[in-house]
PDB file of N, CA, C, O and CB in Angstrom:
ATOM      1  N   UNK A   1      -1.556  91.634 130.550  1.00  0.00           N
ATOM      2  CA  UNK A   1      -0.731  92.527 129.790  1.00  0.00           C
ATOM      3  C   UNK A   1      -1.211  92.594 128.355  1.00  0.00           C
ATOM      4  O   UNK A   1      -1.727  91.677 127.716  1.00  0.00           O
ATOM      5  CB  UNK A   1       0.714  92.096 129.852  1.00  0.00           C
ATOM      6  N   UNK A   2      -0.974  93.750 127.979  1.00  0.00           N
ATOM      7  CA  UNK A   2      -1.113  93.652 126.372  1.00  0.00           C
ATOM      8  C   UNK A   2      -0.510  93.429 125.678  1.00  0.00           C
ATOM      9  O   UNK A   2       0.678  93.654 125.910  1.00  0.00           O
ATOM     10  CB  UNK A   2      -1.348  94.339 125.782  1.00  0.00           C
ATOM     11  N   UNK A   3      -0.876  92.845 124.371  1.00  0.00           N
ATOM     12  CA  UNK A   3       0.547  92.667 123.702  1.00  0.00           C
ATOM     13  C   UNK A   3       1.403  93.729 123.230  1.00  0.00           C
ATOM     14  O   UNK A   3       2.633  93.722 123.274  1.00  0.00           O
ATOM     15  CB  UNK A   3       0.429  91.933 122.608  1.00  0.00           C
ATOM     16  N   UNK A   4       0.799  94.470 122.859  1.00  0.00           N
ATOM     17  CA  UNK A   4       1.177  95.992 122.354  1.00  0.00           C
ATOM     18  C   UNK A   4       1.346  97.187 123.165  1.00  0.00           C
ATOM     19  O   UNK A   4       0.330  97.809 123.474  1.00  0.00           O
ATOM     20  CB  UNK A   4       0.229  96.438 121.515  1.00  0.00           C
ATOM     21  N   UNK A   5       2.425  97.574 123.533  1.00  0.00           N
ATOM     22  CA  UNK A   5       1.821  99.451 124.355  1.00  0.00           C
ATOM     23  C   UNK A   5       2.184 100.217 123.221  1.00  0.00           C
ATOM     24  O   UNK A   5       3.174  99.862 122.582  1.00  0.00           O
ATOM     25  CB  UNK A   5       2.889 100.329 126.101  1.00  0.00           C
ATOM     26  N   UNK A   6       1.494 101.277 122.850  1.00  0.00           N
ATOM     27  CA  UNK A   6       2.096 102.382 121.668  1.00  0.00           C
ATOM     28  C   UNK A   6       2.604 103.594 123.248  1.00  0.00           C
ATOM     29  O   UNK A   6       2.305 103.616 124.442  1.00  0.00           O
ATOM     30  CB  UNK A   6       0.311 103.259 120.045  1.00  0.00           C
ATOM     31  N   UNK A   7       3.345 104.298 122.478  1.00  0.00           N
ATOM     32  CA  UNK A   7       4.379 104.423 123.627  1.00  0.00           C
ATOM     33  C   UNK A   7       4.711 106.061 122.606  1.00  0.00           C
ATOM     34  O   UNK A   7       5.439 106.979 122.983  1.00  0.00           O
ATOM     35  CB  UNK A   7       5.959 102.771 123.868  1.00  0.00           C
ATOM     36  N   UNK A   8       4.059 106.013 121.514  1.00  0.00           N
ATOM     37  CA  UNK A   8       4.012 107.285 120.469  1.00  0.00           C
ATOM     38  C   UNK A   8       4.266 108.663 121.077  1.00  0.00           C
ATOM     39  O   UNK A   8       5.139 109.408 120.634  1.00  0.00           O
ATOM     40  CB  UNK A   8       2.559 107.401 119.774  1.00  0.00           C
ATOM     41  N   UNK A   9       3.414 109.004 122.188  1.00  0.00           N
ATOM     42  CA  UNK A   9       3.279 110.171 122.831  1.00  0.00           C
ATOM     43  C   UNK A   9       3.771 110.005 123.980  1.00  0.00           C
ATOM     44  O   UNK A   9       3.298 110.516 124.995  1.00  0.00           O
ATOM     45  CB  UNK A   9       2.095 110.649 122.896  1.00  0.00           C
ATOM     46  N   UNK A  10       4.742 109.294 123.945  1.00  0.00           N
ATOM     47  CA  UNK A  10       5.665 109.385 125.194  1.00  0.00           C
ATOM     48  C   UNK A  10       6.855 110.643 125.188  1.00  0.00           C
ATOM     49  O   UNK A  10       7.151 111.316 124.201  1.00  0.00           O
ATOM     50  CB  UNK A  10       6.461 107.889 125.293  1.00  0.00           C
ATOM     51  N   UNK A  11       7.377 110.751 126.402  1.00  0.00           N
ATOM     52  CA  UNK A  11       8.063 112.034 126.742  1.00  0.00           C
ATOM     53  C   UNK A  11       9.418 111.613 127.752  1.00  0.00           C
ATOM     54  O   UNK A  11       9.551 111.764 128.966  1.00  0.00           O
ATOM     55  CB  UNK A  11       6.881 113.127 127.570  1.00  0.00           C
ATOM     56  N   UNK A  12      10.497 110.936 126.573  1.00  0.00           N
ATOM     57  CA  UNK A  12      12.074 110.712 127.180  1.00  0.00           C
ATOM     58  C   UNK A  12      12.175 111.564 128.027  1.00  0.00           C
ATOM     59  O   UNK A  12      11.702 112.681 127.819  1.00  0.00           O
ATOM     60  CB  UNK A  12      13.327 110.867 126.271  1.00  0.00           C
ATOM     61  N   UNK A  13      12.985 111.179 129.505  1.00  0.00           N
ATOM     62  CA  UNK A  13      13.456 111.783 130.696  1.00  0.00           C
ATOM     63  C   UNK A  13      12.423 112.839 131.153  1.00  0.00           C
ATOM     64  O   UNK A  13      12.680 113.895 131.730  1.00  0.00           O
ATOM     65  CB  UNK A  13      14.853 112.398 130.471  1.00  0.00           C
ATOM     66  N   UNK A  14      10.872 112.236 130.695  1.00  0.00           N
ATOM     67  CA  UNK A  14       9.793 113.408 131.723  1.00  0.00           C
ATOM     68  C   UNK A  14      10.433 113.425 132.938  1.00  0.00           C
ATOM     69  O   UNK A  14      10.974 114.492 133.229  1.00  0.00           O
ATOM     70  CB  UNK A  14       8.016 112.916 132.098  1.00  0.00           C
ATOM     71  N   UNK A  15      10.504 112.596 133.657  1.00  0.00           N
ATOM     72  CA  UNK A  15      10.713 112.166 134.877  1.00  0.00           C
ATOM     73  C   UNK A  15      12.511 112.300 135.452  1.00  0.00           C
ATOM     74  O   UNK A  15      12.838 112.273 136.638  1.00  0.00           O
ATOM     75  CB  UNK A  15      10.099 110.641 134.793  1.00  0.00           C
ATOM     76  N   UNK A  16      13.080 112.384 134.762  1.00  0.00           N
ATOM     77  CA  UNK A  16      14.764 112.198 135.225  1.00  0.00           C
ATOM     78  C   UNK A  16      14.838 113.973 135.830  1.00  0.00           C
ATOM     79  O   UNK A  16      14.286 115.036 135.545  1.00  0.00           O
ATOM     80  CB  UNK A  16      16.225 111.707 133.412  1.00  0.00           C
ATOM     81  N   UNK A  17      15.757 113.537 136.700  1.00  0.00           N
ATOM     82  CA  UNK A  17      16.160 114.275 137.640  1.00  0.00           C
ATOM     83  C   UNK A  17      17.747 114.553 137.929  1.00  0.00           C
ATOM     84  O   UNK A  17      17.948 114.206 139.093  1.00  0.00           O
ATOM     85  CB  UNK A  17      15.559 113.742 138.635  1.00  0.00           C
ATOM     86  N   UNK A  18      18.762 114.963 137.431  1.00  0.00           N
ATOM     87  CA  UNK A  18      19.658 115.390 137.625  1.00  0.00           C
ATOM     88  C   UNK A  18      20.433 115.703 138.849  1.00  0.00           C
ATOM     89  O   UNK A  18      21.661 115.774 138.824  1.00  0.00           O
ATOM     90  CB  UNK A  18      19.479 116.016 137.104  1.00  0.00           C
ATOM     91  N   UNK A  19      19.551 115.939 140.190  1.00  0.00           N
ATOM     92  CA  UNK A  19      20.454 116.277 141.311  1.00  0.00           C
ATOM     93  C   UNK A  19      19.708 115.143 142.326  1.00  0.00           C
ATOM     94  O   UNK A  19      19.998 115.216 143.521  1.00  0.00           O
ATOM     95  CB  UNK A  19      20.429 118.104 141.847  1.00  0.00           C
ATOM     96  N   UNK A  20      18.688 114.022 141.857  1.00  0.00           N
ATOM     97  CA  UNK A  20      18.259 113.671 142.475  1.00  0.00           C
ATOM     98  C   UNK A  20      19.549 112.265 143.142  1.00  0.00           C
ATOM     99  O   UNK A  20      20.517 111.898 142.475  1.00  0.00           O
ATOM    100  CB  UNK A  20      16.948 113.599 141.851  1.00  0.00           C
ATOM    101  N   UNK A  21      19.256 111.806 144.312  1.00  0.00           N
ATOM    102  CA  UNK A  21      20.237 111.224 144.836  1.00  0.00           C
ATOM    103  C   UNK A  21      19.658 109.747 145.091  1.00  0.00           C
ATOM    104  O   UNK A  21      18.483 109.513 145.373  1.00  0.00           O
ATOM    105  CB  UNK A  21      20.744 112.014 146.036  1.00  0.00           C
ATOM    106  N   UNK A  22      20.524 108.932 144.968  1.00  0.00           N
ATOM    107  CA  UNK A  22      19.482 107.662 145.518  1.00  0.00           C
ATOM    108  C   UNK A  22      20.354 106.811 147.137  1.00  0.00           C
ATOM    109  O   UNK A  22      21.531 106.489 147.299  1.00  0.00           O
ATOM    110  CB  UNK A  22      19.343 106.138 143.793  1.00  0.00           C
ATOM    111  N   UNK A  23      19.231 106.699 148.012  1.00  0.00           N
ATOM    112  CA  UNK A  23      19.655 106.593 149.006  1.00  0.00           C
ATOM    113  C   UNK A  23      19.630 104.675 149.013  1.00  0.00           C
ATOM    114  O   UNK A  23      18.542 104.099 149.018  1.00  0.00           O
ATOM    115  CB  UNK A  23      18.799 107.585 150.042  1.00  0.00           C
ATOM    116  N   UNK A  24      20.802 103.973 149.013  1.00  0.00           N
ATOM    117  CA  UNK A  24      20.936 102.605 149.099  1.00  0.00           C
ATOM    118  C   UNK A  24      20.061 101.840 150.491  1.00  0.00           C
ATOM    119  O   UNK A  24      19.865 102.546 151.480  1.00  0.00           O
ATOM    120  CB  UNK A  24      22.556 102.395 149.154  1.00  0.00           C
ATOM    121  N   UNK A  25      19.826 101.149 150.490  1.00  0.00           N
ATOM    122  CA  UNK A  25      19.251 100.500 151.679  1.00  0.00           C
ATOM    123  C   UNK A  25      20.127  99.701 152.321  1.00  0.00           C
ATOM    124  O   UNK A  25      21.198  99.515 151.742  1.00  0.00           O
ATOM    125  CB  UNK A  25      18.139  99.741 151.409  1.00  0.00           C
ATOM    126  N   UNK A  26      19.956  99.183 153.358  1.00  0.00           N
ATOM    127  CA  UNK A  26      21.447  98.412 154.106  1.00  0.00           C
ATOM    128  C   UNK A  26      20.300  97.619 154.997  1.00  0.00           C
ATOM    129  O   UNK A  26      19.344  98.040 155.648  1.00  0.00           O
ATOM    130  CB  UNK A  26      22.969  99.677 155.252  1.00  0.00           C
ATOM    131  N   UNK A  27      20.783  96.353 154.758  1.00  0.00           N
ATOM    132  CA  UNK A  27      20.272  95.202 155.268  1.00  0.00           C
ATOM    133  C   UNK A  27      20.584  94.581 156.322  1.00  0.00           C
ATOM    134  O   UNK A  27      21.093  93.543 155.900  1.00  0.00           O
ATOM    135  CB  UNK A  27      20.335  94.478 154.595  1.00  0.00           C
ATOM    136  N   UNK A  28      20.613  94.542 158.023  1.00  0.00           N
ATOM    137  CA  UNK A  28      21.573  94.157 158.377  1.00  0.00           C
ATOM    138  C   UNK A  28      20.711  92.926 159.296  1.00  0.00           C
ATOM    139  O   UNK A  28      19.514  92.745 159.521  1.00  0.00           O
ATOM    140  CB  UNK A  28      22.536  95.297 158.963  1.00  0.00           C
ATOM    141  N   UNK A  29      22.047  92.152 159.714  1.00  0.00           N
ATOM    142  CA  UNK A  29      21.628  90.761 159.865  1.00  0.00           C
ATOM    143  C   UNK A  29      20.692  90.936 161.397  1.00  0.00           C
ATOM    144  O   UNK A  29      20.684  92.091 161.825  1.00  0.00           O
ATOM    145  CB  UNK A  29      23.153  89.585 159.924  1.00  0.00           C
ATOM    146  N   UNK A  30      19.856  89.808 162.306  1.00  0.00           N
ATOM    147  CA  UNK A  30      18.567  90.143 162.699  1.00  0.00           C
ATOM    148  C   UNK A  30      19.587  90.667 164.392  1.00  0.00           C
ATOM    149  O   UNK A  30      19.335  91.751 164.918  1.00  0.00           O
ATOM    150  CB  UNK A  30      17.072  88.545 162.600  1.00  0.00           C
ATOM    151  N   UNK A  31      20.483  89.867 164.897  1.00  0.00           N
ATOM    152  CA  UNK A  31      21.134  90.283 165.926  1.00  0.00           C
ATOM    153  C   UNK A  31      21.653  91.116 165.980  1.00  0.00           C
ATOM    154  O   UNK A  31      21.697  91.652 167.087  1.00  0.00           O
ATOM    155  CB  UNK A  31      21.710  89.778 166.290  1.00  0.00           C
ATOM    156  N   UNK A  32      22.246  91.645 165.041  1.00  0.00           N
ATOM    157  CA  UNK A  32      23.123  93.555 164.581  1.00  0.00           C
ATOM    158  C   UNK A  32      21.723  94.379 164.739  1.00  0.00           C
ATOM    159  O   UNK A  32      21.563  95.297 165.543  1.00  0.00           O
ATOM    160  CB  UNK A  32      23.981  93.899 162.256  1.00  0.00           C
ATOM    161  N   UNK A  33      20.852  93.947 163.935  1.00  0.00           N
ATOM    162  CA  UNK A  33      19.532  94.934 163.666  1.00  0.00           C
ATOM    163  C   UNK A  33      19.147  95.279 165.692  1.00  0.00           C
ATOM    164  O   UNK A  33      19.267  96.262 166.423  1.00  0.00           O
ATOM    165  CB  UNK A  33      17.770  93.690 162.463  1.00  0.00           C
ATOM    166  N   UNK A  34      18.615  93.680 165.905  1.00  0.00           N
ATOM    167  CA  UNK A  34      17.955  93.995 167.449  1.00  0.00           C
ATOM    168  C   UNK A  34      18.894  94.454 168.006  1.00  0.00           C
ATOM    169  O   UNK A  34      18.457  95.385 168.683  1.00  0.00           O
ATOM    170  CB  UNK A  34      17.384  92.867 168.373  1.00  0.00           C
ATOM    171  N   UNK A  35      20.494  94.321 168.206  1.00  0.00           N
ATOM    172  CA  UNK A  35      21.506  95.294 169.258  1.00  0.00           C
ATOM    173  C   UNK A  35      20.768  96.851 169.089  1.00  0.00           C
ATOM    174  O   UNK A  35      20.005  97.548 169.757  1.00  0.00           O
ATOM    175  CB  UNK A  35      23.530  95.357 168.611  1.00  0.00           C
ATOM    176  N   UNK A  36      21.493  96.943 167.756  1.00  0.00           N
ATOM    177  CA  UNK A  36      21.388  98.983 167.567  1.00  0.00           C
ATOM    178  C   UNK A  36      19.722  99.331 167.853  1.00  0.00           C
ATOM    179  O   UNK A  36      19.509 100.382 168.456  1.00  0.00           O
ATOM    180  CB  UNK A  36      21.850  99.752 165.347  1.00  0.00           C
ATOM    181  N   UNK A  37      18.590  98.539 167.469  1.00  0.00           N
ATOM    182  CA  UNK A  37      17.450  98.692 167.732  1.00  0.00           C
ATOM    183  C   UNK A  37      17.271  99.273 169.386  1.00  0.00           C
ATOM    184  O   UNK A  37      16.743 100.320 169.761  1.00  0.00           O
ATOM    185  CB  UNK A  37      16.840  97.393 167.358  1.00  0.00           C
ATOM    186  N   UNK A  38      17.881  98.245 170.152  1.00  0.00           N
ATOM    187  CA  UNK A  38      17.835  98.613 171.857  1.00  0.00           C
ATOM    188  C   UNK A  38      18.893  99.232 172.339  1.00  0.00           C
ATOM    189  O   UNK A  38      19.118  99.243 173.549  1.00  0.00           O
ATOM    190  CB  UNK A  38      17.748  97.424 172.808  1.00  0.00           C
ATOM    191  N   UNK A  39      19.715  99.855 171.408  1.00  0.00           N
ATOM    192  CA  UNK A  39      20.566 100.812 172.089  1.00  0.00           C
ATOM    193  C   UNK A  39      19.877 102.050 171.656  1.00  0.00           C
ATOM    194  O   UNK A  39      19.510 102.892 172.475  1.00  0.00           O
ATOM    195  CB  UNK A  39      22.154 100.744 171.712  1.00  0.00           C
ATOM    196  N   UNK A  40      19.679 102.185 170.254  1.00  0.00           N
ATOM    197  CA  UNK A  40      19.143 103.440 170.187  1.00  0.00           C
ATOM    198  C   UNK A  40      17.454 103.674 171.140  1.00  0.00           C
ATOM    199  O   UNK A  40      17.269 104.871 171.359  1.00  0.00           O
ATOM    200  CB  UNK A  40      19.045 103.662 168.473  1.00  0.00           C
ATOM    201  N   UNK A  41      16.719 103.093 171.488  1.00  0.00           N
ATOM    202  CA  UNK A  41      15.943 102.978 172.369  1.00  0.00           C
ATOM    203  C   UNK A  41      16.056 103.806 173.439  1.00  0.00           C
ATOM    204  O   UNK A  41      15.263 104.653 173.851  1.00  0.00           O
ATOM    205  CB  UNK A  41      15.938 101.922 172.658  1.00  0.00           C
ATOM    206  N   UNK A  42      17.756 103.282 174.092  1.00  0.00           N
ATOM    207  CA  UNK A  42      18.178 103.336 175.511  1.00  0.00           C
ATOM    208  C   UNK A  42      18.716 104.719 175.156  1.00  0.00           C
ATOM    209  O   UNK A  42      18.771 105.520 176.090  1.00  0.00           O
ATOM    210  CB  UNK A  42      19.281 102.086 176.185  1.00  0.00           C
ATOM    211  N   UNK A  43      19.011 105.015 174.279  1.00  0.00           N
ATOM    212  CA  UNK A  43      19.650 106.320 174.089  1.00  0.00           C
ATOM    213  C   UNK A  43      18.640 107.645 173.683  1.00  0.00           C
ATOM    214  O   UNK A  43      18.673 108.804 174.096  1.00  0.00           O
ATOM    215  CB  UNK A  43      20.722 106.083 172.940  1.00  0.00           C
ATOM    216  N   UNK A  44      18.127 107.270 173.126  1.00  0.00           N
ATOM    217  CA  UNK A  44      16.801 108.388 172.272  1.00  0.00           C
ATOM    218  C   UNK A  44      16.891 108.666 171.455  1.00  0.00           C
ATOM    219  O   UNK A  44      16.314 109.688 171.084  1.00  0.00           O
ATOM    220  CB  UNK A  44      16.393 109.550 172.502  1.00  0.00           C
ATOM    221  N   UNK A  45      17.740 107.878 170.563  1.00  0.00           N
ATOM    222  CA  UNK A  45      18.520 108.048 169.115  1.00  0.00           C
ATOM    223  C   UNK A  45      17.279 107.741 168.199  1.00  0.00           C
ATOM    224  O   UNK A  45      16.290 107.174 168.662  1.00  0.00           O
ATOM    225  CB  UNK A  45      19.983 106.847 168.804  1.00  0.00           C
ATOM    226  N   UNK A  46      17.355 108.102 166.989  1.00  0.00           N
ATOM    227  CA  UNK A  46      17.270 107.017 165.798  1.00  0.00           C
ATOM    228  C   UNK A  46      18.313 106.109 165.523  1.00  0.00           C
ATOM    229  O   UNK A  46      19.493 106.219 165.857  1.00  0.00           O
ATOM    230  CB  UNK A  46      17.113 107.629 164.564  1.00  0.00           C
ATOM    231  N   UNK A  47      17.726 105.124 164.828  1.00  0.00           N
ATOM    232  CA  UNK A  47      18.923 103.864 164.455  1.00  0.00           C
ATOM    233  C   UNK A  47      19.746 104.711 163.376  1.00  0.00           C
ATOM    234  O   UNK A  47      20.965 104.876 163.417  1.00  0.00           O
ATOM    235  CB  UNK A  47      18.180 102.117 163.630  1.00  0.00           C
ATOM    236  N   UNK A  48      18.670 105.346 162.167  1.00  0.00           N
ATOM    237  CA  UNK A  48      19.576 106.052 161.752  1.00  0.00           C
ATOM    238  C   UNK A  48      21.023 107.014 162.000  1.00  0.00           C
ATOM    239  O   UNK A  48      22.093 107.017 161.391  1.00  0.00           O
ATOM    240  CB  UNK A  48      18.973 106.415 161.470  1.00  0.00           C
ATOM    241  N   UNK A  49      20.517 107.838 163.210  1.00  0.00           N
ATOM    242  CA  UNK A  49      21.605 108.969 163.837  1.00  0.00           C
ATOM    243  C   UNK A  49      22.074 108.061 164.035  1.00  0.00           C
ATOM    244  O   UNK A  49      22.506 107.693 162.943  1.00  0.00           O
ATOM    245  CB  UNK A  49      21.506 110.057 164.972  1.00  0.00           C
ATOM    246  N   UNK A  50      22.343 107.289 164.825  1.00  0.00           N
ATOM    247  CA  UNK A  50      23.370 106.286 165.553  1.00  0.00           C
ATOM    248  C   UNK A  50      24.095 105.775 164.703  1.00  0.00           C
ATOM    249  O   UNK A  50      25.175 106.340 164.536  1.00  0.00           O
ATOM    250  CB  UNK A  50      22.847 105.176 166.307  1.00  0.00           C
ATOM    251  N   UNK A  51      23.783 104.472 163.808  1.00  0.00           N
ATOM    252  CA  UNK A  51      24.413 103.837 162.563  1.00  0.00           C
ATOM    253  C   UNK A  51      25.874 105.347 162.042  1.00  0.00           C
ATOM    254  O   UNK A  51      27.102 105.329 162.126  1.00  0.00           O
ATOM    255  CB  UNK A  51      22.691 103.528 161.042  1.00  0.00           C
ATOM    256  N   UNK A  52      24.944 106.368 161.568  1.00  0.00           N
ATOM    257  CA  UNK A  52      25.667 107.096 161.030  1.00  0.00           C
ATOM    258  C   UNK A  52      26.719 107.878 161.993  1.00  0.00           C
ATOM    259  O   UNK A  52      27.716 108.382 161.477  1.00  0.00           O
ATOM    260  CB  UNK A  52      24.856 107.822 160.321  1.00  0.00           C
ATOM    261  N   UNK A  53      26.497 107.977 163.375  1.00  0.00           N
ATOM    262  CA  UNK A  53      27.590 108.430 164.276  1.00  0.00           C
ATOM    263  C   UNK A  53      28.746 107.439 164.543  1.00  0.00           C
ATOM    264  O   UNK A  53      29.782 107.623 165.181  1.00  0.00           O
ATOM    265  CB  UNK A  53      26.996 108.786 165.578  1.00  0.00           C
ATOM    266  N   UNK A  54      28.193 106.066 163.731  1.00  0.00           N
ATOM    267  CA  UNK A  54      29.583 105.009 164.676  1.00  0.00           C
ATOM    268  C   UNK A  54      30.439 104.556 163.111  1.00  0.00           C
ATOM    269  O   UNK A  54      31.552 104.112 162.827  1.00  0.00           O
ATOM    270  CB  UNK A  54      28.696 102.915 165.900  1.00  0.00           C
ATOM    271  N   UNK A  55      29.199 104.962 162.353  1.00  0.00           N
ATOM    272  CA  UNK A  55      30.583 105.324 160.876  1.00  0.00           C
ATOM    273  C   UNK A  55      30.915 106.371 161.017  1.00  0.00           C
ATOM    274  O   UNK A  55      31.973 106.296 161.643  1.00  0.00           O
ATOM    275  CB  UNK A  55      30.259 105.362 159.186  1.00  0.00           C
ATOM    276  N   UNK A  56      30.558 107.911 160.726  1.00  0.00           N
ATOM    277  CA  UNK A  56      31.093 108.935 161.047  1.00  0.00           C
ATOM    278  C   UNK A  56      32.705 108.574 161.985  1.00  0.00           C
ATOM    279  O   UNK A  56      33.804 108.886 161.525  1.00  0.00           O
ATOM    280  CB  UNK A  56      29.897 109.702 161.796  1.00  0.00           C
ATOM    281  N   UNK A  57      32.540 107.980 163.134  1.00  0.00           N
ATOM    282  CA  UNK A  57      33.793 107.504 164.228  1.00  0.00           C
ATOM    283  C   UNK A  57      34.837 106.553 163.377  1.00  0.00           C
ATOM    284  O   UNK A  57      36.053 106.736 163.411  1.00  0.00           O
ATOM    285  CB  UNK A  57      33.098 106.463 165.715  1.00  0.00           C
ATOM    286  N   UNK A  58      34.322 105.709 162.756  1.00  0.00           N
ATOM    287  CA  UNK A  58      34.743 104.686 162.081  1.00  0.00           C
ATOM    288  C   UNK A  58      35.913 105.518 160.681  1.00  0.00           C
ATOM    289  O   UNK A  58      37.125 105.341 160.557  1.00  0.00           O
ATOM    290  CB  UNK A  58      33.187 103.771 161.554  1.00  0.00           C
ATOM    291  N   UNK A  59      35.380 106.034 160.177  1.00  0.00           N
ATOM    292  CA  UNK A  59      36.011 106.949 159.516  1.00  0.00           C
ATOM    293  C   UNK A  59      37.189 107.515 159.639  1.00  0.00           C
ATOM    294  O   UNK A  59      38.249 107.492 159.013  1.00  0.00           O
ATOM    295  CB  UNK A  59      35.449 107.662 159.493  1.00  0.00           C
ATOM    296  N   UNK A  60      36.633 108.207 160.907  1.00  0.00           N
ATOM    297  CA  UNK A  60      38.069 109.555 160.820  1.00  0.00           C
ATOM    298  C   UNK A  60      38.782 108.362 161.838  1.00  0.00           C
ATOM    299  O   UNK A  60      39.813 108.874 162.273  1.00  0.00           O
ATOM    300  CB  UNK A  60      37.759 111.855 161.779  1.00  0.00           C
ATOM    301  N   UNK A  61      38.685 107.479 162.185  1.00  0.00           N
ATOM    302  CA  UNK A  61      39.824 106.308 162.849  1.00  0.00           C
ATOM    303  C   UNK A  61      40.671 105.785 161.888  1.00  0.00           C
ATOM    304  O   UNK A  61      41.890 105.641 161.977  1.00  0.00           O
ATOM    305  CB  UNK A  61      39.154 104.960 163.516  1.00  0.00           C
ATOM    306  N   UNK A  62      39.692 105.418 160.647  1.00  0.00           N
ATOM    307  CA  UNK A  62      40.511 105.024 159.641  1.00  0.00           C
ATOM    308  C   UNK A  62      41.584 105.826 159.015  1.00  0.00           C
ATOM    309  O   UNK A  62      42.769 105.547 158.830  1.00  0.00           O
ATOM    310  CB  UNK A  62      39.781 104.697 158.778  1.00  0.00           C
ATOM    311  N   UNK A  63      40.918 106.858 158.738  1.00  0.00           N
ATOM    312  CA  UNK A  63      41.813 108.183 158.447  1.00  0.00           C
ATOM    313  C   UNK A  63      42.706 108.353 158.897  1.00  0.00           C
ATOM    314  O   UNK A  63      43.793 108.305 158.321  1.00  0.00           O
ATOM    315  CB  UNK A  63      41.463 109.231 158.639  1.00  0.00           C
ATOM    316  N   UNK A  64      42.432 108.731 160.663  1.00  0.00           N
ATOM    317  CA  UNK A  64      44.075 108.804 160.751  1.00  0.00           C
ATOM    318  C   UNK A  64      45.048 107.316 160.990  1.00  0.00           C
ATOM    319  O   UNK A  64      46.253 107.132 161.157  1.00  0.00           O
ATOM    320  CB  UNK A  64      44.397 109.829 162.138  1.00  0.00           C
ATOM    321  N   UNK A  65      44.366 106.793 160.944  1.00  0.00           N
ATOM    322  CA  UNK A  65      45.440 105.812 160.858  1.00  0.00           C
ATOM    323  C   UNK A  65      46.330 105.591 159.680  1.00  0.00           C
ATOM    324  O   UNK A  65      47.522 105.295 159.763  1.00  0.00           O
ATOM    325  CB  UNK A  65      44.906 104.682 161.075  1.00  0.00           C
ATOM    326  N   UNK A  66      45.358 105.834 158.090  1.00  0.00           N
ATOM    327  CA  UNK A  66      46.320 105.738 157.212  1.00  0.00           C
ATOM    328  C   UNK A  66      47.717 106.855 157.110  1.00  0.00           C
ATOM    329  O   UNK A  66      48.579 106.689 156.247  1.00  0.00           O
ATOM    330  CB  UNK A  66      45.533 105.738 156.063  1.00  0.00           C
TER     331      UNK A  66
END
């Protein structure tokens, strides 16, 4: 590293993005992971579609319940 960066001709928020979205990552533990891994397999899913169809469900259960 240097000790110094001159940083003079730099350009605040070149880069920022306003509608850009940031997608969180979700970690899940290795037996949750391998279940949905071999269901979506068995199904022809992505883990993604899937994950998001059994919250999607999860949801409107909650919903109406409140």
């Amino acid at each position: 590293m240097k000790a110094e960066y001159d940083f003079s001709k730099g350009e605040r928020g070149k880069f920022y993005d306003p509608k850009a979205v940031f997608n969180l990552p979700i970690y899940l533990e290795k037996d949750v992971d391998e279940f949905i891994r071999k269901l979506a397999d068995e199904k022809g899913k992505d883990v993604e579609e899937l994950v998001n169809e059994w919250l999607r469900s999860s949801i409107q259960l909650i919903q109406n319940v409140q």
